[in-house]
BAFI-3210 file (N, C-alpha, C; in Angstrom, 3 decimals, decimal comma, padded with zeros to 6 digits):
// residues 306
n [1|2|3|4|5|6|7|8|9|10|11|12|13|14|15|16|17|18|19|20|21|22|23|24|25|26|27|28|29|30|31|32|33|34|35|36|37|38|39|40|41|42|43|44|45|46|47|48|49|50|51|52|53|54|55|56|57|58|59|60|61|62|63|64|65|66|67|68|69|70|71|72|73|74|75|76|77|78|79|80|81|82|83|84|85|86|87|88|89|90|91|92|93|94|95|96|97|98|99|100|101|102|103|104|105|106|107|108|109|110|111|112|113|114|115|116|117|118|119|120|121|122|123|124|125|126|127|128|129|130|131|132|133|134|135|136|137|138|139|140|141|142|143|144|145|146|147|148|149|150|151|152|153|154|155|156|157|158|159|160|161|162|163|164|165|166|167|168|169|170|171|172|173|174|175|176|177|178|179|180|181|182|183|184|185|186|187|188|189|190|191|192|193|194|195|196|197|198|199|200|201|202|203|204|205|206|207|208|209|210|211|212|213|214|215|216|217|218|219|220|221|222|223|224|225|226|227|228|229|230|231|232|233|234|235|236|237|238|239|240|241|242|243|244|245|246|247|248|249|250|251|252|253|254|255|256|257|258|259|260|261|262|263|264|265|266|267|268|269|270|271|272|273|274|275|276|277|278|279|280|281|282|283|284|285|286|287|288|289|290|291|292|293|294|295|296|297|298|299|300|301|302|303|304|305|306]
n.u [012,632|015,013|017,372|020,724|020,791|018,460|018,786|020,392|019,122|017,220|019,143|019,340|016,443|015,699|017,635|017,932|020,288|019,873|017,337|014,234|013,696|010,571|007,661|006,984|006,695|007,789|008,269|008,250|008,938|006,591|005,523|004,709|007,887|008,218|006,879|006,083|004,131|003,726|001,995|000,910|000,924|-000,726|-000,553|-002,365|-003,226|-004,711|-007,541|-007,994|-005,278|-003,342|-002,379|-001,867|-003,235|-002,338|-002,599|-002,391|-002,279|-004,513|-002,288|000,249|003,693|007,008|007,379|007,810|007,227|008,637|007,993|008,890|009,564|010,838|012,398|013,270|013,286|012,770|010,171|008,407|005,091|004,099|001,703|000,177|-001,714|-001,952|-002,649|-002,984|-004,003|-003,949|-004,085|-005,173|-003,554|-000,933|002,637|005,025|006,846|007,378|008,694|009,090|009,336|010,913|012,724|014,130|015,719|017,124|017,877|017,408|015,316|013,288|010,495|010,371|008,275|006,546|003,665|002,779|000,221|-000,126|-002,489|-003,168|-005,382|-004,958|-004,990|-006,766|-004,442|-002,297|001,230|003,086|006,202|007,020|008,996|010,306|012,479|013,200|015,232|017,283|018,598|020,923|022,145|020,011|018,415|015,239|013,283|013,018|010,341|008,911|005,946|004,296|001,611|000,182|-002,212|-003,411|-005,138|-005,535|-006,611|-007,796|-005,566|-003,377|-000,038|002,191|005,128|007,275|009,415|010,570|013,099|014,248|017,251|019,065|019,011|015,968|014,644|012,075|009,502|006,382|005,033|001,895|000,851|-001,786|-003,456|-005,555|-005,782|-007,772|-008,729|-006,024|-004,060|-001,081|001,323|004,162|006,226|009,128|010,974|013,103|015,353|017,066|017,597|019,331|020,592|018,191|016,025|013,312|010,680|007,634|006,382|003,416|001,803|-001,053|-002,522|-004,459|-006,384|-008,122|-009,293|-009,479|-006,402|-004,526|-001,989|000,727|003,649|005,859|007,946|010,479|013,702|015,903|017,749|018,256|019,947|022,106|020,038|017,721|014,234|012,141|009,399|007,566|004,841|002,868|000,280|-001,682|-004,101|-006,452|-008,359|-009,739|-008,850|-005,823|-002,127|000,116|002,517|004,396|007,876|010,309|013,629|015,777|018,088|019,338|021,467|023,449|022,117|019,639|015,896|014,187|010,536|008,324|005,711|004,206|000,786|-001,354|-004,552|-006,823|-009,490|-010,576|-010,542|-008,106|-006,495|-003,128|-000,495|002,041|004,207|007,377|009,830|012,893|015,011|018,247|021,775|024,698|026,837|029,644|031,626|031,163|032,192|034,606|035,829|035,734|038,000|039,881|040,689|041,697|040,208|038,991|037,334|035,139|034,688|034,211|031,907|030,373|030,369|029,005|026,294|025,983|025,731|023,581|021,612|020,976]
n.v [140,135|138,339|137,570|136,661|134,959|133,799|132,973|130,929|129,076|128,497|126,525|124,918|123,120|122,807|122,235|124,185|126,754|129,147|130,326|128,008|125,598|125,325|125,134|127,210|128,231|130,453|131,156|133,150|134,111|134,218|135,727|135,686|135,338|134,705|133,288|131,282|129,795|126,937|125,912|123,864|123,847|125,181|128,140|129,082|131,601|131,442|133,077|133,935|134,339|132,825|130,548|128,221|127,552|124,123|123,239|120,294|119,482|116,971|114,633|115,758|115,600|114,688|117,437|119,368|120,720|123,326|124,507|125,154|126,602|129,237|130,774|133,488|135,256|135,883|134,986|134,953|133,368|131,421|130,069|127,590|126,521|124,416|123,156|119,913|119,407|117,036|115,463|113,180|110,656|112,061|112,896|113,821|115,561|116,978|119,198|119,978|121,675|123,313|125,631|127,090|130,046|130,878|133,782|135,179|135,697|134,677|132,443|130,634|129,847|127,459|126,139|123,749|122,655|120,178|119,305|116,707|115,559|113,090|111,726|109,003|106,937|108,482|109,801|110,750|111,956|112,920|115,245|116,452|118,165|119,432|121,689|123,071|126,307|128,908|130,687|131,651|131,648|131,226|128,656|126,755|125,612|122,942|121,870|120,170|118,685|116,072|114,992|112,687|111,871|109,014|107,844|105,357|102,912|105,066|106,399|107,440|108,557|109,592|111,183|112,618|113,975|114,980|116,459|118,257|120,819|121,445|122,113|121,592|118,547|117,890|116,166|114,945|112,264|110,972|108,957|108,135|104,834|104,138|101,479|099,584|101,869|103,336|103,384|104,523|105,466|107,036|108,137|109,944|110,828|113,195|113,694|115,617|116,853|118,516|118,476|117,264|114,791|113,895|111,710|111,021|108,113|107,206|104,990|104,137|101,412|101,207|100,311|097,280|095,742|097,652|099,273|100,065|101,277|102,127|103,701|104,242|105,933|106,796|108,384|109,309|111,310|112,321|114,274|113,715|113,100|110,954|109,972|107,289|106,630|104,339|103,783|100,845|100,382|097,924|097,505|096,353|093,623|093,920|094,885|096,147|097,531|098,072|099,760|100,498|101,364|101,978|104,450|104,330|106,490|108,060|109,483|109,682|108,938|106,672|105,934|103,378|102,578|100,505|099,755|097,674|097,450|094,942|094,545|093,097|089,963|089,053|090,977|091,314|092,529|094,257|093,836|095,902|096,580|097,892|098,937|100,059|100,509|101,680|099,070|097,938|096,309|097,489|099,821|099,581|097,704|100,351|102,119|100,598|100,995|103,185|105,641|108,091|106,776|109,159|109,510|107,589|106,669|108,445|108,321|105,920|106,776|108,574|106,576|104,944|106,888|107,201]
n.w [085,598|087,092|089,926|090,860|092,492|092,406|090,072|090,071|091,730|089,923|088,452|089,823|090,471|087,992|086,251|084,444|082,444|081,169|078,951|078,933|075,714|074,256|075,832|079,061|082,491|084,581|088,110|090,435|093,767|094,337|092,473|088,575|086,287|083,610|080,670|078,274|075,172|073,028|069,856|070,911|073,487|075,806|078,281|080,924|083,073|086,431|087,458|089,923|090,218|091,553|090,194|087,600|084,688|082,054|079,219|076,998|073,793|072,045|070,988|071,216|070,643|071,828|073,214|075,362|078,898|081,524|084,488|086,841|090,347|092,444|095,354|097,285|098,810|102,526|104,803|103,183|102,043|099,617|097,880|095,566|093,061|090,120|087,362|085,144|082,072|079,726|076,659|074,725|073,767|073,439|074,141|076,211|078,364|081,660|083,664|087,312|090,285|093,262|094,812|097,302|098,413|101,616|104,178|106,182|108,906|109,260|108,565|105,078|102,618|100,510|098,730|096,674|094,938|092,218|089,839|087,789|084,743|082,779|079,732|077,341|076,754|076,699|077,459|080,045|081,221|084,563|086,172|089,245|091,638|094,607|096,646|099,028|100,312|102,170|105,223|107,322|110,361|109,776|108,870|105,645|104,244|101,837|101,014|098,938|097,142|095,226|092,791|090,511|087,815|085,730|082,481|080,288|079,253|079,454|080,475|082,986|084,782|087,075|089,201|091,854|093,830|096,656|097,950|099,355|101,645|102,650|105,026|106,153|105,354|103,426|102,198|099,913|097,544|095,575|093,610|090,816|088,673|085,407|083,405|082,110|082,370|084,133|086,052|087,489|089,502|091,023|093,901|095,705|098,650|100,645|104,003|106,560|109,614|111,752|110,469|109,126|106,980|105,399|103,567|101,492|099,870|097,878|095,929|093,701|091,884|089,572|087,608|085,044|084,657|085,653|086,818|089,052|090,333|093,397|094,424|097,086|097,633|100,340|102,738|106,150|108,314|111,074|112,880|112,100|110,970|108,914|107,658|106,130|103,898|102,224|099,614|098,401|096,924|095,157|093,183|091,005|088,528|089,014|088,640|091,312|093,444|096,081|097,248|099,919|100,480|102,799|104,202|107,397|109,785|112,385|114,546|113,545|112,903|110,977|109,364|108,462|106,409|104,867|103,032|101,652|100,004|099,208|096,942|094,877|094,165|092,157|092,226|092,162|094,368|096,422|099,048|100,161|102,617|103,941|106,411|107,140|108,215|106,957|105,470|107,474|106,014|103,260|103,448|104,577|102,148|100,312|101,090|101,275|098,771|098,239|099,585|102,646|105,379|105,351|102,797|101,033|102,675|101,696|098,617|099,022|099,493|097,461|095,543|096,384|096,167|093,467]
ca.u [014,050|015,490|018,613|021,785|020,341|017,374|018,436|021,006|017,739|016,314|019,663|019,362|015,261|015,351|018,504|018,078|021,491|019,263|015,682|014,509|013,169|008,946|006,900|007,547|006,294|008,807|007,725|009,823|008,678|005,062|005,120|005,782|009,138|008,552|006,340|006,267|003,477|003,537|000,764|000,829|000,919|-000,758|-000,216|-002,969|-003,076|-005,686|-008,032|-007,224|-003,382|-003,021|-001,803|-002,106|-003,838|-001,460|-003,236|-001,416|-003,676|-004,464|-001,167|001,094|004,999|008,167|007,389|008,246|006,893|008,972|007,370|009,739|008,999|011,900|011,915|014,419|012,702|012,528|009,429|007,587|004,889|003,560|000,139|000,381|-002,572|-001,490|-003,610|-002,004|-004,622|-002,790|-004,602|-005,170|-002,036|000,158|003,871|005,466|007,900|006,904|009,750|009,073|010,244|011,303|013,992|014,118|017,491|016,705|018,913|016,606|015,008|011,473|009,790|010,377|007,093|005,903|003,216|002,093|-000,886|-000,655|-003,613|-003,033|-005,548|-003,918|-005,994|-006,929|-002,894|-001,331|002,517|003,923|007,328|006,967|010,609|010,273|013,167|013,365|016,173|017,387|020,025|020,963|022,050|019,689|017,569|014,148|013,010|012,846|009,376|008,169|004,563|003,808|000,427|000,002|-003,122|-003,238|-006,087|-005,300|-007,522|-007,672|-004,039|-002,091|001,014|003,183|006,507|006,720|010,507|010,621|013,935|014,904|018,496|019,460|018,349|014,901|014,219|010,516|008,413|004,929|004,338|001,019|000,753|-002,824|-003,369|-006,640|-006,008|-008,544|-008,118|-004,727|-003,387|000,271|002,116|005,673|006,905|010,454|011,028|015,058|015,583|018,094|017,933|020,517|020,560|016,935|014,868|011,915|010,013|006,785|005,723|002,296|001,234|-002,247|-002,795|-006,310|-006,473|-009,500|-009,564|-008,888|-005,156|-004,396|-000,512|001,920|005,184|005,847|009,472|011,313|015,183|016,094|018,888|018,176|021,706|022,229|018,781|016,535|013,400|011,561|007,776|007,154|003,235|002,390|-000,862|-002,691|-005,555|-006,613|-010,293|-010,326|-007,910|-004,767|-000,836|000,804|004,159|005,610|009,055|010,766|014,345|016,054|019,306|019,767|022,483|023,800|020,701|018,367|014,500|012,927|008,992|007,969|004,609|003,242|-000,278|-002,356|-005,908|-007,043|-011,116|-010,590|-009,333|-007,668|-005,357|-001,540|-000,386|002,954|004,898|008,438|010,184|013,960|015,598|019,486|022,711|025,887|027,097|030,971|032,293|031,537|033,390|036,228|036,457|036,224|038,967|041,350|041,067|042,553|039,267|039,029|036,218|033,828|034,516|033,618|030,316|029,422|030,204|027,610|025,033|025,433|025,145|022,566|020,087|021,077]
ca.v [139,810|137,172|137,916|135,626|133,821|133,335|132,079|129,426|127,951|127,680|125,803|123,525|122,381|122,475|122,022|125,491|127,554|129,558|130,757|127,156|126,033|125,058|126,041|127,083|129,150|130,483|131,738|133,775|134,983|134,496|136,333|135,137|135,629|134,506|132,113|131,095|128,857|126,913|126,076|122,329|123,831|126,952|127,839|130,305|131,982|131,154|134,171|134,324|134,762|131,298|128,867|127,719|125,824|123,863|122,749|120,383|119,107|115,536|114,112|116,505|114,475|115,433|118,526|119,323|122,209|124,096|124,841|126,094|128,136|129,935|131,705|134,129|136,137|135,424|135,618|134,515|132,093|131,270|128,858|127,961|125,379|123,983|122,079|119,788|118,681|116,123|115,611|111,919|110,061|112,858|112,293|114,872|115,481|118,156|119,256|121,425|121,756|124,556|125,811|128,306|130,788|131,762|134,011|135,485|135,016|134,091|130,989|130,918|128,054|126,793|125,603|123,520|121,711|119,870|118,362|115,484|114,652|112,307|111,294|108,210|106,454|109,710|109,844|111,775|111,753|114,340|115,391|117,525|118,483|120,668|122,027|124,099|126,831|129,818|130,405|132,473|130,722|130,689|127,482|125,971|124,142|122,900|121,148|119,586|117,985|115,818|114,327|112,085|110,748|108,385|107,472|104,152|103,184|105,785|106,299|108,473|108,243|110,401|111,443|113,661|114,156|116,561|115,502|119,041|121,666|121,598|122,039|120,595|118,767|117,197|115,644|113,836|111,993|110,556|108,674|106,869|104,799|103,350|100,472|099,642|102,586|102,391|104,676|104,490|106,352|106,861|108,949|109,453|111,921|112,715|114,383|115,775|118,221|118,460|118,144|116,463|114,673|113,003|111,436|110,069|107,761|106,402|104,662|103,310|100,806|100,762|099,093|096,527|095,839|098,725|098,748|100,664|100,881|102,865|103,009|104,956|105,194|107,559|108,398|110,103|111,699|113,341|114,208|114,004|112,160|110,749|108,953|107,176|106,063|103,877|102,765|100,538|099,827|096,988|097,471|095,366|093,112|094,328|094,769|096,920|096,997|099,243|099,493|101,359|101,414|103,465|104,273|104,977|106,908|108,860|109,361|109,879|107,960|106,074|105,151|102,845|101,801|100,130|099,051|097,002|096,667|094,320|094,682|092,082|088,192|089,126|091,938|091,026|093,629|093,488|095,445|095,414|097,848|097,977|100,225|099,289|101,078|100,979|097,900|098,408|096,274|098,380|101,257|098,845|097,762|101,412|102,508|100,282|101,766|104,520|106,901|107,896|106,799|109,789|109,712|105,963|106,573|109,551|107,253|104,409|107,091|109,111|105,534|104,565|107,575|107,770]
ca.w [085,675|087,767|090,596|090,634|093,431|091,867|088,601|090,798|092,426|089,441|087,911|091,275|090,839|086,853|085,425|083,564|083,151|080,034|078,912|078,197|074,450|074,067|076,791|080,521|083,412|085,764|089,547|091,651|094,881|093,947|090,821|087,783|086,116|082,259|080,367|076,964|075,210|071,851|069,084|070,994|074,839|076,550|079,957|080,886|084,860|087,025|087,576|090,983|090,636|092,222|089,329|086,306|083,715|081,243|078,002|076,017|072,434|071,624|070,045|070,709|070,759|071,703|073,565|076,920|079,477|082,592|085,734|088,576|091,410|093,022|096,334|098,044|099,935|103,876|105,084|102,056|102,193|098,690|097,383|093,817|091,862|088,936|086,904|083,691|081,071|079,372|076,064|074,165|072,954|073,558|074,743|076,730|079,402|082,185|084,620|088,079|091,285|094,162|095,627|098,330|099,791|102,825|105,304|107,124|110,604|108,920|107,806|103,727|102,523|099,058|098,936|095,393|094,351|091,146|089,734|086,099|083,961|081,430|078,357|076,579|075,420|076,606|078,175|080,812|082,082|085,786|087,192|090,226|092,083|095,691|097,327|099,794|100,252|102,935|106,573|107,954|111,069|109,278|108,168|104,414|103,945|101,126|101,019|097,420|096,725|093,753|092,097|089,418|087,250|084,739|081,934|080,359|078,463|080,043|081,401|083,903|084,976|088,042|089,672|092,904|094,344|097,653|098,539|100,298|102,575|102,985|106,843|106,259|103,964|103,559|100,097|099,643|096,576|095,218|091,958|090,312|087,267|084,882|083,104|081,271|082,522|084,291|087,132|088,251|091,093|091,846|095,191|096,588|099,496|101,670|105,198|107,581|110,540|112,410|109,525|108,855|105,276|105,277|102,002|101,643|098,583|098,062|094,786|093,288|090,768|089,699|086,165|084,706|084,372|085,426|087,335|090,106|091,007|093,770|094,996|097,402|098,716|101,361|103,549|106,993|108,838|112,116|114,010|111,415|110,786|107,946|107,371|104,076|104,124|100,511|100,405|097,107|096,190|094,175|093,240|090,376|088,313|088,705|089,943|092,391|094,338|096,844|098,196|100,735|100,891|103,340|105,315|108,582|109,959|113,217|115,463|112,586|113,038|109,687|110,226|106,820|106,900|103,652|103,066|100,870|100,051|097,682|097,009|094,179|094,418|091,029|092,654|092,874|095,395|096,651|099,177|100,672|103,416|104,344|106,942|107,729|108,306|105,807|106,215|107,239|105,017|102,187|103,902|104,658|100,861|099,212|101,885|100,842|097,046|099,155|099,786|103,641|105,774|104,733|100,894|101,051|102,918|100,247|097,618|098,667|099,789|096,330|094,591|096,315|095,819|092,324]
c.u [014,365|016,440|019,729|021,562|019,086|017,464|019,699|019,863|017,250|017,210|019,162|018,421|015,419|016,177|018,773|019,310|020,695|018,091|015,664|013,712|011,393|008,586|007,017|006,743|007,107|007,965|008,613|009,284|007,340|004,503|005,499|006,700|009,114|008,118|006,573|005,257|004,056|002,179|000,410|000,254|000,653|-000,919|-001,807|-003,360|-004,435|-006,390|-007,765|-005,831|-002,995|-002,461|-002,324|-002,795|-002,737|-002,194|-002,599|-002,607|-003,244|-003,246|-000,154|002,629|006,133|008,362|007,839|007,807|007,613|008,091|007,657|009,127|010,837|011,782|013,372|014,655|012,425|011,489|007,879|006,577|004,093|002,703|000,263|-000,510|-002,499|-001,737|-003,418|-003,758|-003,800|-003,924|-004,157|-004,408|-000,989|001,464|004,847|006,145|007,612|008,209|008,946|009,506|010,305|012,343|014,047|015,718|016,718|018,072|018,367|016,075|013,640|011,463|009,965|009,227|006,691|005,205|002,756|001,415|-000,659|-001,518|-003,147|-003,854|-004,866|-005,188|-005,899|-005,097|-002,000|-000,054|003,080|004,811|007,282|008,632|010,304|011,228|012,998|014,136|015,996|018,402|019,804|021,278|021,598|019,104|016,076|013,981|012,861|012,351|008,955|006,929|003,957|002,792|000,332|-001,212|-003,561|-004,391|-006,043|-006,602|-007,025|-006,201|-003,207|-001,098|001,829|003,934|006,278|008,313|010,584|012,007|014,039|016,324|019,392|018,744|017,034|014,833|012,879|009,767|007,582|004,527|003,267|001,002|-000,570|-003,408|-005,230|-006,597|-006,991|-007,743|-006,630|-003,653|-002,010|001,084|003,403|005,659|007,916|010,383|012,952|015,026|016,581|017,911|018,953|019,406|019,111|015,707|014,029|011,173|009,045|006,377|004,412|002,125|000,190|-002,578|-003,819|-006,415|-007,441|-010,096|-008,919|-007,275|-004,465|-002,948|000,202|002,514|005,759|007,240|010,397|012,461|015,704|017,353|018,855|019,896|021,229|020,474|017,662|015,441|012,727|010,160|007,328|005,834|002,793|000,956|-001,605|-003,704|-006,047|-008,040|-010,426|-008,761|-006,621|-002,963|-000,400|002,020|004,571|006,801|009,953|011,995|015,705|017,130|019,300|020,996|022,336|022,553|019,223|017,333|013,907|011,269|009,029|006,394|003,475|002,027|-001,103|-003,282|-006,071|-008,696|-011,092|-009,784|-008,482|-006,535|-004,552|-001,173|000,897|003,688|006,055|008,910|011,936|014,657|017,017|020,461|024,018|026,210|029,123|031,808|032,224|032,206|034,445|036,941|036,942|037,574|040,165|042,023|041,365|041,895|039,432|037,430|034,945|033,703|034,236|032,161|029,654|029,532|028,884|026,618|024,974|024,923|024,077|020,762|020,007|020,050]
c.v [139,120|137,837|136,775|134,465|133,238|132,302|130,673|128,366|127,482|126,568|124,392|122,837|122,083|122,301|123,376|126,450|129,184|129,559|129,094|126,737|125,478|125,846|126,135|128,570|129,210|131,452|132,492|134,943|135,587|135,328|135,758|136,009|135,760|133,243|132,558|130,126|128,333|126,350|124,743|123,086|125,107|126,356|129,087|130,089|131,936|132,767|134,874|134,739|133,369|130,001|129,389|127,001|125,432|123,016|122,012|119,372|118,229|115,508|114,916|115,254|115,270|117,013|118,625|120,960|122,451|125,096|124,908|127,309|127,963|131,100|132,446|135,138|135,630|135,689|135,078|133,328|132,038|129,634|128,759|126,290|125,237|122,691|121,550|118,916|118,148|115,309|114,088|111,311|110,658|112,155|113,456|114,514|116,871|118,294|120,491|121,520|123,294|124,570|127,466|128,550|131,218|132,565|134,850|134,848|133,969|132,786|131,496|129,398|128,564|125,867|124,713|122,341|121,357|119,006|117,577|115,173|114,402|111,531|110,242|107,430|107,795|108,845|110,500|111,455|113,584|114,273|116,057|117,281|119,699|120,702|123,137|125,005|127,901|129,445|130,908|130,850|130,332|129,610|127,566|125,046|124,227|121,674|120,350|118,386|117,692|114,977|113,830|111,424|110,347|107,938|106,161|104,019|104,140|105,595|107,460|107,875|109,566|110,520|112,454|112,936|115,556|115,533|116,927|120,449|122,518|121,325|121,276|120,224|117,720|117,292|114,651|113,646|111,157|110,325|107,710|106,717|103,984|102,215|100,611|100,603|102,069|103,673|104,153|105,750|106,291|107,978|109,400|111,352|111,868|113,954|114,074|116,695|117,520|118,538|116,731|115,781|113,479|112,521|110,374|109,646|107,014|106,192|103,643|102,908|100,223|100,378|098,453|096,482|096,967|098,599|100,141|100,243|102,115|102,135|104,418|104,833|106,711|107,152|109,010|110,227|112,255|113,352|113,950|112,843|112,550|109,791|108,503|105,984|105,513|103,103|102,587|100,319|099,085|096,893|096,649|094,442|093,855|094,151|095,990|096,346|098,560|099,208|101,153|100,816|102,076|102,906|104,923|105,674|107,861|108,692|109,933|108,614|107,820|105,386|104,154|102,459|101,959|099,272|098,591|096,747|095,983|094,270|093,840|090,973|088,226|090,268|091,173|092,187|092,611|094,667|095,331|096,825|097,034|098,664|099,543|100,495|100,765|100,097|097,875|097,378|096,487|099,343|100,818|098,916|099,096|101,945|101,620|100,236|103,298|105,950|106,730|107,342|107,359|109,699|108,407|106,205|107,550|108,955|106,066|105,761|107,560|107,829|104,654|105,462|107,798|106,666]
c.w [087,005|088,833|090,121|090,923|092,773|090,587|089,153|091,216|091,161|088,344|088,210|090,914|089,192|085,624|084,029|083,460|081,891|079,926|077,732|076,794|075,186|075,099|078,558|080,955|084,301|086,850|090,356|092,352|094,861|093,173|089,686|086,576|084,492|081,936|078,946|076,760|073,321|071,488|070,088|072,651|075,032|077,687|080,300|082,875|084,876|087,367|089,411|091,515|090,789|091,712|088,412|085,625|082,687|080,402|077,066|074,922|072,681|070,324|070,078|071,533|070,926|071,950|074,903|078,229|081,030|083,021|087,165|089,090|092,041|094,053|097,355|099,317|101,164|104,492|104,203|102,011|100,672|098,439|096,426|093,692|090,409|088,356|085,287|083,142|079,901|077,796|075,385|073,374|072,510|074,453|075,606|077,858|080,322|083,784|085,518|088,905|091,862|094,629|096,287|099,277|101,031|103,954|106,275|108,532|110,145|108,371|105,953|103,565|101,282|099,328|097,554|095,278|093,232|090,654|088,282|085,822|082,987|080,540|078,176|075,724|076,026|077,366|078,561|081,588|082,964|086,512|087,976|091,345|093,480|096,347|097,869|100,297|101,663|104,114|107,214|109,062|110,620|108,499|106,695|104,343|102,826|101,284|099,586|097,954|095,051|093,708|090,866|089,111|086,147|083,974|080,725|078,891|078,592|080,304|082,002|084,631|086,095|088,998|090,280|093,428|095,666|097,988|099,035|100,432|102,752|104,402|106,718|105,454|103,890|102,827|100,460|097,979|096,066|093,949|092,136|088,637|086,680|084,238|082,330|081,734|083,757|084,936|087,833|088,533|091,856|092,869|095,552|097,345|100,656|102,969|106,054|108,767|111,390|111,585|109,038|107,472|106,192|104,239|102,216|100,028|099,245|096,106|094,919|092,150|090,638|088,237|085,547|084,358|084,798|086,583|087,964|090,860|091,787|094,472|095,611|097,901|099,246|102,007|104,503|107,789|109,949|112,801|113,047|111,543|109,638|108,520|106,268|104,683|102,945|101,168|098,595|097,385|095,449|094,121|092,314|090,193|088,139|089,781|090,375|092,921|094,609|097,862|098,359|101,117|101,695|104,578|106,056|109,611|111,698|114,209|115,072|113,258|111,271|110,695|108,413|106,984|105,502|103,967|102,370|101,411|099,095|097,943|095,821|093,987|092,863|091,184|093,249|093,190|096,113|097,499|100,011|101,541|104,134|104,940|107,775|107,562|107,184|106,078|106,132|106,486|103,526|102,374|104,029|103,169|099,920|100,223|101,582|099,434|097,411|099,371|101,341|103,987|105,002|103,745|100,885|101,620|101,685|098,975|097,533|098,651|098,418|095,058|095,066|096,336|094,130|091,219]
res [x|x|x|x|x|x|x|x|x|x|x|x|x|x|x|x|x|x|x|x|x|x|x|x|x|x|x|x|x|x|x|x|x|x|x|x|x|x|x|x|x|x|x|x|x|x|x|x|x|x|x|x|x|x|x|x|x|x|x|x|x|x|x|x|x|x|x|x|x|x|x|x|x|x|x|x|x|x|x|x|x|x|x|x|x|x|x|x|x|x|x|x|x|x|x|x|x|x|x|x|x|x|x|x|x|x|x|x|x|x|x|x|x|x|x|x|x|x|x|x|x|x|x|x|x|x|x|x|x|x|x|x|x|x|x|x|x|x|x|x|x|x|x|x|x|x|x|x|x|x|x|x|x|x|x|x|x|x|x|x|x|x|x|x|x|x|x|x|x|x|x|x|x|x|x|x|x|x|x|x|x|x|x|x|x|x|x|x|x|x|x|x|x|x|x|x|x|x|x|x|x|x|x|x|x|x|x|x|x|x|x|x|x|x|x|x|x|x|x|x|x|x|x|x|x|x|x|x|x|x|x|x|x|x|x|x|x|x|x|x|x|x|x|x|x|x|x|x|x|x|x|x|x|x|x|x|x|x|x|x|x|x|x|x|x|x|x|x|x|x|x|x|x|x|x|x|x|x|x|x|x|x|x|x|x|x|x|x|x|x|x|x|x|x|x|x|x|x|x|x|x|x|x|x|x|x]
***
């Protein structure tokens, strides 16, 4: 059984207000809370405690599996490996994400590994969501590791959002697709206060045709700092593109620093980086549709992480 707080976090990372339908694993406070599998998707725990395996059959369509962690406890540092076998010309949708209260003095940390194979034609749309709530003084880090290996005609769709109160966080992201296969990568994060985000991508295209789109938009506020690191790979014929677009605000620091390799004269590789301030005459114009100052800046920033 869940708390109040607990089942708010897990509205916040997974859009859940209810026990949701097909298959899901819920986490809370490094135990878990309530899984469910169907004939298409098992979840089965790692023998160590430590994660999961998620099994979904060749062809299964129109299914979808929940995989939130939820943390409330102060103090708490939780490890979780979670490993998706993604089965041959299946179509699925896999939502997860964290969200940690903290009011405590202590460090609250999540830590999650997820590993993807994706099959032969398969399709995966990844949402993952992390937020952050509480006023104690102990920090709110989360750490997410992702690894992706595509197999030839694939595809994944891939949507990470943090857009409040995570004090710290250090996402690496690491893909290799075979041929045909095909990775988009939307990103949007927003820091305030004295907090920190690093995001690392490294994508490897290493057959034929094989294509990523890696795209982030950010908003740093007040002291914070951000680091967004993209890096392709073009081993054989193929395309790539990464862009970094990101606002700067108050006495926040952006770093951007995209990088292409190309290891074949047949790799189009492409990569763009933008770091600028509102530009005041968009705050002028929504202000004279009679919003003040601030409701005009929260207007562009919410339309431009959206």
């Amino acid at each position: 059984m869940m708390d109040e707080m607990q089942k708010t976090l897990l509205a916040q990372v997974a859009d859940l207000h209810e026990v949701p339908e097909g298959a899901y694993n819920i986490r809370a406070n490094g135990q878990m809370a309530g899984r469910n599998t169907t004939a298409n998707i098992d979840i089965i725990s790692k023998e160590d405690g430590k994660g999961i395996d998620i099994r979904i059959k060749p062809g299964t369509k129109h299914e979808s599996v929940h995989i939130p962690v939820v943390v409330s406890k102060s103090g708490l540092k939780d490890l979780v490996y979670n490993d998706f076998y993604i089965g041959e010309d299946a179509d699925v949708v896999i939502i997860a994400g964290c969200g940690i209260h903290n009011c405590g003095d202590q460090d609250s940390e999540h830590n999650g590994i997820h590993r993807f194979f994706i099959g032969k034609n398969a399709k995966v749309k990844y949402v993952e969501k992390h937020y952050g709530s509480g006023d104690g003084r102990g920090g709110r880090i989360l750490n997410p590791g992702t690894e992706i290996t595509m197999e030839e005609g694939s595809f994944m769709e891939m949507e990470s959002t943090q857009i409040k109160g995570v004090d710290s966080t250090d996402r690496n992201t690491t893909a290799n697709l075979a041929s045909g296969a095909k990775l988009v990568i939307r990103e949007r994060l927003l820091t305030h206060g004295n907090q920190t985000a690093i995001s690392r991508f490294e994508v490897s295209l290493n057959g034929e045709d094989a294509s990523a789109n890696v795209i982030s938009r950010s908003v740093a506020r007040e002291e914070s700092s951000q680091t967004f690191i993209s890096r392709i790979n073009g081993n054989a014929k193929c395309a790539g593109h990464t862009e970094c677009d990101a606002i700067i605000m108050d006495n926040a620091k952006i770093s951007a620093v995209p990088e292409l390799t190309a290891n074949n004269p047949d790799a189009a590789l492409i990569h763009e980086a933008a770091i600028g301030k509102i530009a005041g005459e968009q705050i002028i114009k929504l202000m004279t549709l009679g919003l003040t100052e601030q409701e005009a800046e929260a207007q562009i920033i919410n339309g431009f992480l959206k």
